[in-house]
C-alpha positions in Angstrom: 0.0 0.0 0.0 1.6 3.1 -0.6 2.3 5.6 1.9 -0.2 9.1 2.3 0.4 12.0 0.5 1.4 13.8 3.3 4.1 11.5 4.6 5.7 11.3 1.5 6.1 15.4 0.8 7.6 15.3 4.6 9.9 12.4 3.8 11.1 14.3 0.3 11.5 17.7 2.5 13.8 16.1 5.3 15.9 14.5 2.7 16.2 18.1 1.2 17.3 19.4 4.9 19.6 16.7 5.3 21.1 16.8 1.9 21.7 20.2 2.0 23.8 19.3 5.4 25.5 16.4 3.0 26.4 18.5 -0.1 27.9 21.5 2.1 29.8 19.2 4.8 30.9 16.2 2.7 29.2 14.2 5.3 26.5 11.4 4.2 23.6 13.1 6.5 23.2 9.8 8.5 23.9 11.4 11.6 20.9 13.3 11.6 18.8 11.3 9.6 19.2 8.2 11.5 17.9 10.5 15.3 15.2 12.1 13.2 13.9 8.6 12.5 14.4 6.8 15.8 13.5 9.9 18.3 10.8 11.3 15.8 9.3 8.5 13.8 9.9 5.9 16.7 11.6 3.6 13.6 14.1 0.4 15.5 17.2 2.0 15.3 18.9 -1.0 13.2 16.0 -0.3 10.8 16.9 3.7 10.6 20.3 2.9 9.9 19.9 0.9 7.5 17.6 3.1 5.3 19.5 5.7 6.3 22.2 4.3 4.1 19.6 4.6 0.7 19.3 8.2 1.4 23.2 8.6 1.7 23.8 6.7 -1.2 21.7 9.5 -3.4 23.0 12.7 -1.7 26.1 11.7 -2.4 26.0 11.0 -5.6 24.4 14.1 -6.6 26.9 16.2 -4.1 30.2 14.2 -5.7 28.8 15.2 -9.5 28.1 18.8 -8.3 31.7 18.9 -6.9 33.6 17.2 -9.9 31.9 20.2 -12.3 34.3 22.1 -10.1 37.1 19.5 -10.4 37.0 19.2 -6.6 36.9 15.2 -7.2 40.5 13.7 -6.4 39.7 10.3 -8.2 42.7 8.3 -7.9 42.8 8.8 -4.3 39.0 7.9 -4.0 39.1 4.6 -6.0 41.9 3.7 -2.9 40.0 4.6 -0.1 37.0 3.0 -1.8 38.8 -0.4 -1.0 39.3 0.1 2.1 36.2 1.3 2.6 34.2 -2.2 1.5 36.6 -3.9 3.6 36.1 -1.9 6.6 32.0 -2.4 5.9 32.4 -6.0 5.8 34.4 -6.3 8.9 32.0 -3.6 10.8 29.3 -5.8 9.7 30.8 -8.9 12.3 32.1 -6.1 14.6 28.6 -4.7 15.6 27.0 -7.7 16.3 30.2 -8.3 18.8 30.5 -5.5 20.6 28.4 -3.3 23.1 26.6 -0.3 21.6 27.5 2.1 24.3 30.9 1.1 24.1 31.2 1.9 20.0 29.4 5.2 20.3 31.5 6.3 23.4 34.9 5.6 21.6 33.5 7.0 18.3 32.2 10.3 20.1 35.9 10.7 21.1 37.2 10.1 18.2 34.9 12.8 16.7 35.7 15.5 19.2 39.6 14.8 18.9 39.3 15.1 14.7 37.1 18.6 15.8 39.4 19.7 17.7 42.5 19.2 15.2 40.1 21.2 13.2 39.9 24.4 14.9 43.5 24.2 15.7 45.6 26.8 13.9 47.2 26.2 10.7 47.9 27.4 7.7 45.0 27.1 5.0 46.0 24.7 2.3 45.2 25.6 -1.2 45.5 21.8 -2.2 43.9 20.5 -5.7 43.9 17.1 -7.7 47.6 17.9 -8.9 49.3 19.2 -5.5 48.4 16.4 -3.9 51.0 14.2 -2.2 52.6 11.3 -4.5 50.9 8.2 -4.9 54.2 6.3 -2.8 53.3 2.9 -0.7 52.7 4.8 2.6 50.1 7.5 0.8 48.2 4.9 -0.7 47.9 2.3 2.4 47.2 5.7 4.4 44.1 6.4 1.8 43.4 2.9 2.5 43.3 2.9 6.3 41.0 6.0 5.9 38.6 4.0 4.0 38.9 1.3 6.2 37.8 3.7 9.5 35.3 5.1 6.7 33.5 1.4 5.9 33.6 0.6 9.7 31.5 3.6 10.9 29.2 3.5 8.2 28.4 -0.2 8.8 28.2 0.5 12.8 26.3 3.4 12.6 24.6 3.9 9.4 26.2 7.2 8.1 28.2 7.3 5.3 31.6 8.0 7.1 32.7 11.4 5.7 32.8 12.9 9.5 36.1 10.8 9.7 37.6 10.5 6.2 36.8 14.7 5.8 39.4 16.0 8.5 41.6 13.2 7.8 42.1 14.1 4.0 42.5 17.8 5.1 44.9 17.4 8.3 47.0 14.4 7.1 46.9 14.5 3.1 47.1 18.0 2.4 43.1 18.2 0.7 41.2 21.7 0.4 38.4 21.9 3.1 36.4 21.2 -0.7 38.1 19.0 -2.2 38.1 16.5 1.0 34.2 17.4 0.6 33.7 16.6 -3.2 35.9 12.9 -2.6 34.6 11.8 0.5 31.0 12.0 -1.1 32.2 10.2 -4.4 33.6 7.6 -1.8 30.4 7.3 -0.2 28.1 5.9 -2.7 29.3 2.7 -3.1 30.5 2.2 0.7 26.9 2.9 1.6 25.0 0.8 -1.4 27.4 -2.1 -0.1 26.0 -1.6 3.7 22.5 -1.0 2.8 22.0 -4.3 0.3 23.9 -6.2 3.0 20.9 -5.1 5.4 18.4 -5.5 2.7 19.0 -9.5 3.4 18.1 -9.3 6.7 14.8 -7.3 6.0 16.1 -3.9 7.3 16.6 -2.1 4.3 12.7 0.3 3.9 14.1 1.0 0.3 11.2 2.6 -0.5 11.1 5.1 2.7 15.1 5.4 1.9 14.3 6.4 -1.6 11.8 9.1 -0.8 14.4 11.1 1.8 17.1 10.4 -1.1 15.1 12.4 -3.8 14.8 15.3 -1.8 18.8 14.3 -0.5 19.9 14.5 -4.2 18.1 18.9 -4.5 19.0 19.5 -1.0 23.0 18.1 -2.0 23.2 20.0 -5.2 22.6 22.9 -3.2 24.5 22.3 -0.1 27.9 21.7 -2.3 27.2 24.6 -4.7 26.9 26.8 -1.2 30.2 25.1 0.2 32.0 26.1 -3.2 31.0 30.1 -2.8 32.2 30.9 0.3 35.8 30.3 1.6 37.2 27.2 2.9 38.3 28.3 7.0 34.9 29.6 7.1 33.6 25.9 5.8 36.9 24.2 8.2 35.5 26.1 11.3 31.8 25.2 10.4 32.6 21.6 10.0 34.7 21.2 13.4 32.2 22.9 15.5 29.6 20.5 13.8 32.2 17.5 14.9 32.4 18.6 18.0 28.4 18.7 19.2 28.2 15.5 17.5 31.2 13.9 19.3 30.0 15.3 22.4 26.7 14.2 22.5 27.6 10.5 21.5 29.8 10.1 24.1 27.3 11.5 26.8 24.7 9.0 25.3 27.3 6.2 25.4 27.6 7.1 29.5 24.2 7.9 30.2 23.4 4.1 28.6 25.9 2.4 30.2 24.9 3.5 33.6 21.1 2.9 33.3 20.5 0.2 30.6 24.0 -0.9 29.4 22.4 -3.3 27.0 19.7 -1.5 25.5 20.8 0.3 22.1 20.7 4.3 21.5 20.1 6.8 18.9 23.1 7.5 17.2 
């Protein structure tokens, strides 16, 4: 039966809200689409993450072709991190259903705030593009692949596409524009979160329909977050992105510790 009217104009306009947040922040817009739909919709969280993944998938497509008009697409570096990225999804896939919940948002909070707070350190803006990047030598490549790897872990742990690690790590360690780290980490996304969301499909939590209807208005809201990221200057965007990093890392980490001292088994929003 398909869904009234209403819900479906409300699940197109989210998307565009979120995928605004996607497109601007080179972020998939799981970390706030996966709340809305626990706190707001009261959907199982398992089940929000894993069509959060559908709506990822399409804002990041649509913000990585806005971005590589601009040439702020570094694809050689992307097709690396892209491996490590299914690799890290596959082993995040047998690490979630190991592990405590509280414990993996706790440690992933602090890794959020420490990557904010590198942010907002001081440094010298870095006017990098696709040919001043650093040489394609043995240590760059397997240090593309380790961010992909972190990248594939949190998106199959917590449903979001993984750009709020691979963005500052692409700035601070590899010498990326606050836009170019943007415009690859969403190119790097698509297929990193198509991966996680068939492999949820099979057990029955994939709502690809739902998923679908958040994307459309994901792919507008994208288009128009990236094109708003490429206007204005990149240690306004750098600032804007480790604040951002740093309300979400804090408020994972106090949900981790308020869960593990009421119900330490019980799963929370992410």
């Amino acid at each position: 039966m398909a869904p009234p009217k209403n819900t479906v104009v409300a699940d197109v306009a989210v998307g565009g809200g979120v995928g605004v947040f996607s497109g601007a922040f080179g972020v998939g817009g799981g970390l706030m689409l996966v709340p809305f739909l626990v706190l707001a919709r009261k959907v199982p969280q398992k089940v929000a993450q894993a069509t959060s993944l559908v709506m990822v998938a399409m804002a990041a497509a649509a913000g990585a072709l806005r971005y590589s008009l601009e040439q702020s697409v570094a694809w050689v570096p992307a097709l690396v991190v892209v491996v490590g990225g299914l690799v890290g999804a596959w082993l995040g896939a047998h690490i979630v259903q190991r592990s405590r919940n509280a414990t993996l948002q706790s440690l992933f909070g602090i890794l959020v705030v420490v990557a904010g707070v590198r942010m907002l350190w001081p440094h010298d803006e870095v006017a990098a593009s696709a040919t001043q990047l650093p040489a394609l030598s043995p240590s760059v490549v397997a240090g593309y692949a380790a961010a992909g790897l972190g990248m594939g872990l949190l998106s199959a742990l917590f449903g979001i596409g993984g750009g709020i690690l691979l963005v500052p790590v692409l700035v601070a360690v590899f010498g990326f524009s606050q836009q170019l780290a943007a415009g690859t980490s969403l190119a790097v996304m698509v297929p990193i979160s198509l991966v996680g969301a068939f492999r949820l499909s099979r057990a029955g939590l994939t709502n690809w329909s739902q998923g679908a209807r958040f994307g459309l208005g994901a792919i507008v809201g994208a288009v128009v977050g990236a094109s708003i990221a490429l206007a204005i200057s990149g240690s306004a965007l750098r600032i804007g992105f480790a604040i951002l990093m740093l309300i979400v890392g804090g408020r994972m980490s106090w949900g981790a510790l308020r869960s593990a001292r009421t119900k330490p088994e019980q799963e929370t929003p992410l």
